[in-house]
One Martini backbone bead per residue (centre of mass of N, CA, C, O) as a GRO file, in nm:
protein
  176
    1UNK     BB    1  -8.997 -10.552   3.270
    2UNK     BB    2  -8.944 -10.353   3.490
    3UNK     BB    3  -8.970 -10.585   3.730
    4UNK     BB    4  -8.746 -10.767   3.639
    5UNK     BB    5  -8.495 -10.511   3.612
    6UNK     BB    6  -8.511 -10.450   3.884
    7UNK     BB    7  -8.449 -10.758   4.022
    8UNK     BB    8  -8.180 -10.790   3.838
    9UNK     BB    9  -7.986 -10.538   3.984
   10UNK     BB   10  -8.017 -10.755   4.273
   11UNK     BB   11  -7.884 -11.026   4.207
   12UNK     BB   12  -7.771 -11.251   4.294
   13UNK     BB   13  -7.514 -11.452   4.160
   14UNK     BB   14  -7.438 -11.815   4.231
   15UNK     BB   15  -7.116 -11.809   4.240
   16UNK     BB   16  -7.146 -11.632   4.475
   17UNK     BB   17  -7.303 -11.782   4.666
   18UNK     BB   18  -7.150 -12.013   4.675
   19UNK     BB   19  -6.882 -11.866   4.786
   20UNK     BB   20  -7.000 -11.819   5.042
   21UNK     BB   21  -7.090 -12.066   5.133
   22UNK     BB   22  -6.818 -12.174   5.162
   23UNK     BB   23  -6.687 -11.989   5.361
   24UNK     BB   24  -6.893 -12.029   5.573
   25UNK     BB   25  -6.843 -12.351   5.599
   26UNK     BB   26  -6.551 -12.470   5.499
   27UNK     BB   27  -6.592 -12.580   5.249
   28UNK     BB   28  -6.478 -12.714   4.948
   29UNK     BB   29  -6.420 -12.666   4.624
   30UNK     BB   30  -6.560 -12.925   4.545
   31UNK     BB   31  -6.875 -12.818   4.646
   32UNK     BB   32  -6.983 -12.645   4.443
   33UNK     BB   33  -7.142 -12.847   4.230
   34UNK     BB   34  -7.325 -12.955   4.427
   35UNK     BB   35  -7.439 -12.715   4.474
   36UNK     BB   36  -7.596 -12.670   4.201
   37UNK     BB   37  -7.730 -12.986   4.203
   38UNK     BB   38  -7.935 -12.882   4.422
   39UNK     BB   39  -8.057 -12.658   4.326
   40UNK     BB   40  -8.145 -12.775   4.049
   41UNK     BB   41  -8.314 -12.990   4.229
   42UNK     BB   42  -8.531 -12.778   4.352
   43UNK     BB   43  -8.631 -12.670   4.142
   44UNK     BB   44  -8.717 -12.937   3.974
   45UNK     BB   45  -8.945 -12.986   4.222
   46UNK     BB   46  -9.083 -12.668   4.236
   47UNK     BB   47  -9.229 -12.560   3.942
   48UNK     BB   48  -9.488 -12.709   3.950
   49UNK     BB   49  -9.566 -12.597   4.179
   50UNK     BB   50  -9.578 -12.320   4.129
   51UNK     BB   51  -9.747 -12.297   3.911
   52UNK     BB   52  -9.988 -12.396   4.044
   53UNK     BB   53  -9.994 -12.180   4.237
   54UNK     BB   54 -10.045 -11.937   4.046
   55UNK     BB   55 -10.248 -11.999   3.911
   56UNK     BB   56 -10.449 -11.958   4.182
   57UNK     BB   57 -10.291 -11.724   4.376
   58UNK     BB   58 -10.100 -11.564   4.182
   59UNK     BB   59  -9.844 -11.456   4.002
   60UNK     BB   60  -9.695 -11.248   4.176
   61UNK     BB   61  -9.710 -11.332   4.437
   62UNK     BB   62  -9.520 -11.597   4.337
   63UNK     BB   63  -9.269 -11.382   4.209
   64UNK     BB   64  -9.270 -11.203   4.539
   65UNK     BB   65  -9.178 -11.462   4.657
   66UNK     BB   66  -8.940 -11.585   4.517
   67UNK     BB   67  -8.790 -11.316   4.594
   68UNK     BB   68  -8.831 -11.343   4.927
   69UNK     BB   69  -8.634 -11.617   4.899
   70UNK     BB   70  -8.391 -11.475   4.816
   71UNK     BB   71  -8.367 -11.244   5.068
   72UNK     BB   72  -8.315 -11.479   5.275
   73UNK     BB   73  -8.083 -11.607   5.129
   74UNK     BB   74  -7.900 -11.318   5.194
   75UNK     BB   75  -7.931 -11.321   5.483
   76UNK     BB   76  -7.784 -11.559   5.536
   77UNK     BB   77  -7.526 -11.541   5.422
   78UNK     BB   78  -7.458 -11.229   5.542
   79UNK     BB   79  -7.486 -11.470   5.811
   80UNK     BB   80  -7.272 -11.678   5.965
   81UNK     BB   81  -7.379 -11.662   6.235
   82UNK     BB   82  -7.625 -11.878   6.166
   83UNK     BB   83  -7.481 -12.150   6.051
   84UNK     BB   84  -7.461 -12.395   5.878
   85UNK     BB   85  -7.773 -12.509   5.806
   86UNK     BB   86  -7.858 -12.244   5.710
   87UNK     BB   87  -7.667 -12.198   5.481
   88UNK     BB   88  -7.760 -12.470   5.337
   89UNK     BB   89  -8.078 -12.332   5.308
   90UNK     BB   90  -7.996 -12.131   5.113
   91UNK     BB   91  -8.036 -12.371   4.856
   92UNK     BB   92  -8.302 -12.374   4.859
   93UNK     BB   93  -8.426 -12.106   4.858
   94UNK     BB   94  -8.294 -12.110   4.544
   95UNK     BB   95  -8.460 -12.323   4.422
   96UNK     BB   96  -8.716 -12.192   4.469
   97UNK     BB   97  -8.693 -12.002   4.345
   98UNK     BB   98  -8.684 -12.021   4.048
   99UNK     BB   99  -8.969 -12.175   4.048
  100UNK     BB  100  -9.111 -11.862   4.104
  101UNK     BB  101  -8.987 -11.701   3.827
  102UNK     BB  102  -8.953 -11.821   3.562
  103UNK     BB  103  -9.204 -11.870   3.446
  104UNK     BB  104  -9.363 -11.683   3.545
  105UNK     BB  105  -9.234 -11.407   3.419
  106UNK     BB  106  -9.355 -11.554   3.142
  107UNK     BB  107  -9.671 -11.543   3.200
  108UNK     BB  108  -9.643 -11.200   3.294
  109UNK     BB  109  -9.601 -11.128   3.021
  110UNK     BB  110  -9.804 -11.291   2.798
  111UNK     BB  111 -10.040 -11.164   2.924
  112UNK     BB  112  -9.964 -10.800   2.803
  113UNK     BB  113  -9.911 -10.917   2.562
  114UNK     BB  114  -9.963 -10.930   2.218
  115UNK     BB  115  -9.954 -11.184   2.036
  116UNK     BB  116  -9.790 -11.039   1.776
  117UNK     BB  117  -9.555 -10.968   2.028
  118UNK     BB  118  -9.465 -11.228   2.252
  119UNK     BB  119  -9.174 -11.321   2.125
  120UNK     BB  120  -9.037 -11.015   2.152
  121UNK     BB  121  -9.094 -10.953   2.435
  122UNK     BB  122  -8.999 -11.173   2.576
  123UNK     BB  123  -8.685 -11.127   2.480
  124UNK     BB  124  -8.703 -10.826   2.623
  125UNK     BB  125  -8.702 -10.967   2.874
  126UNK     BB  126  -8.460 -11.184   2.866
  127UNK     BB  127  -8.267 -10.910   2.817
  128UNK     BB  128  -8.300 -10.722   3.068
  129UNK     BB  129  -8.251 -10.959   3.294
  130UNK     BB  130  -8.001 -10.995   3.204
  131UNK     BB  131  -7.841 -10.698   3.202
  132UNK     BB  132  -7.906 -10.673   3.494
  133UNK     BB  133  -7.713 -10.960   3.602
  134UNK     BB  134  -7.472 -10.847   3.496
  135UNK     BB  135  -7.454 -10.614   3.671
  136UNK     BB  136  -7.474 -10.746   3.931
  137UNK     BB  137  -7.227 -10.960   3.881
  138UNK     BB  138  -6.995 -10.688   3.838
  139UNK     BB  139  -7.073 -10.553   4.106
  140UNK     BB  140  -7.003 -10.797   4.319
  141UNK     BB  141  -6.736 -10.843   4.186
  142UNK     BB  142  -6.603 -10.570   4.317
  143UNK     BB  143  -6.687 -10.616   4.622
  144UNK     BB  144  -6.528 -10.864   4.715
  145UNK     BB  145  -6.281 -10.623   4.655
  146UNK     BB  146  -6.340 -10.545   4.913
  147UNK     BB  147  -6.166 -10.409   5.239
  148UNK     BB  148  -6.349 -10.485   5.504
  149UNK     BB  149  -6.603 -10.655   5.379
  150UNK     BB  150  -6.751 -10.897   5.516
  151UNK     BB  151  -7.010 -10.861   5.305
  152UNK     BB  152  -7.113 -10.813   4.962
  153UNK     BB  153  -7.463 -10.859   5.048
  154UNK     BB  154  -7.558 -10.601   5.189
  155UNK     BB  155  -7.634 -10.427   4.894
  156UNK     BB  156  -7.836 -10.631   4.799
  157UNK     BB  157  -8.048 -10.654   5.049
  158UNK     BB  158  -8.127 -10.378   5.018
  159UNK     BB  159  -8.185 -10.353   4.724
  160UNK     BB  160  -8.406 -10.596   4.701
  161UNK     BB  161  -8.616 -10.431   4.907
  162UNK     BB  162  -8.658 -10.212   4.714
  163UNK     BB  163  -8.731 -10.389   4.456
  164UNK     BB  164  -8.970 -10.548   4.562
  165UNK     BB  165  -9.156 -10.307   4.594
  166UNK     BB  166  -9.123 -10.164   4.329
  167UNK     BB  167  -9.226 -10.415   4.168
  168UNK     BB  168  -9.509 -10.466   4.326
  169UNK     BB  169  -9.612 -10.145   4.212
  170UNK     BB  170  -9.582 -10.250   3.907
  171UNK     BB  171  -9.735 -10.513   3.910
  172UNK     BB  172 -10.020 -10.403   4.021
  173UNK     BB  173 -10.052 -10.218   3.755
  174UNK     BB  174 -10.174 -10.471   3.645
  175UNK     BB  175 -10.375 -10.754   3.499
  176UNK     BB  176 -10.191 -11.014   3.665
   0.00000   0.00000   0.00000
C-alpha cells in the first residue's frame, strides 16, 4: 500500500500525457480519443505477457518495470526536440506499464494480505492509490498553469525517480 501511493503521488494522469503528446506533435484535437486507444490496444496486448513476466521473474521487479516504462514516457515527453517518432512511442510505453503495474500490483497486495482481510485490503490499496493519483492529477493540473514552465513534467519525472527508489525499498522489505 505504502509503495502503490507513493508511486501514485507521482504517476502523470493520461489526459495530461495525451495534452502534452497533442502539443509535442502538434496533432489535432480530434486525435485525443485515438491516444487513448492505441494505449488502452496495447495495455490490453501486454497485460497477459505482464503477468506471466510476474509469475517467473518476479511481481517487484515486473511492478518496477512498469513504473521505469512509465518515467522513460515522461522524460519523451518532457523533451519534445526528442522527435515526433519518439513522442509517439511514448503511447505504448504507457500502455505497457499499465500492463505491468494494473494486474500486478493486486497480486503483490494479495500476497502480504491475510485472506479473511484480502477483499477489504484490496479497496484500500485501489483507495490509497486513486487519492494518490486524483493529487497528482490536481498537481499536474496546476503546473499546466504556471508560465514559463516549458513543461509541467520536469517535477513530476524527478518525484517519479525518487518515488520508484523509495518503492523499490518498501517493496524489497516484503516477501512478496
Amino acid at each position: 500500500m505504502l509503495a502503490g501511493g507513493i508511486l501514485a503521488l507521482t504517476t502523470a494522469s493520461d489526459p495530461f500525457i495525451y495534452l502534452l503528446l497533442k502539443k509535442n506533435t502538434a496533432s489535432p484535437g480530434a486525435a485525443l480519443p485515438l491516444f487513448a486507444f492505441v494505449t488502452s490496444a496495447i495495455y490490453m496486448l501486454f497485460s497477459v505477457p505482464a503477468g506471466k513476466l510476474a509469475d517467473g521473474w518476479g511481481r517487484r521487479k515486473v511492478f518496477v518495470l512498469g513504473y521505469v516504462l512509465l518515467l522513460a514516457a515522461c522524460l519523451i515527453l518532457a523533451t519534445p526536440a526528442l522527435g515526433r517518432t519518439l513522442q509517439f512511442a511514448s503511447l505504448g510505453l504507457l500502455g505497457i506499464y499499465y500492463a505491468a503495474t494494473d494486474g500486478v500490483l493486486a497480486a503483490l497486495g494479495s500476497a502480504v494480505l491475510l485472506p479473511e482481510l484480502r477483499a477489504t485490503g484490496l479497496a484500500m490499496l485501489n483507495t490509497v492509490v486513486g487519492l494518490g493519483k486524483f493529487f497528482s492529477s490536481v498537481t499536474l493540473g496546476l503546473l499546466f498553469t504556471v508560465p514559463g514552465l516549458s513543461t509541467p513534467l520536469w517535477p513530476f519525472v524527478a518525484g517519479l525517480s525518487v518515488a520508484l527508489l523509495a518503492s523499490a525499498w518498501v517493496m524489497k522489505r516484503t516477501d512478496t
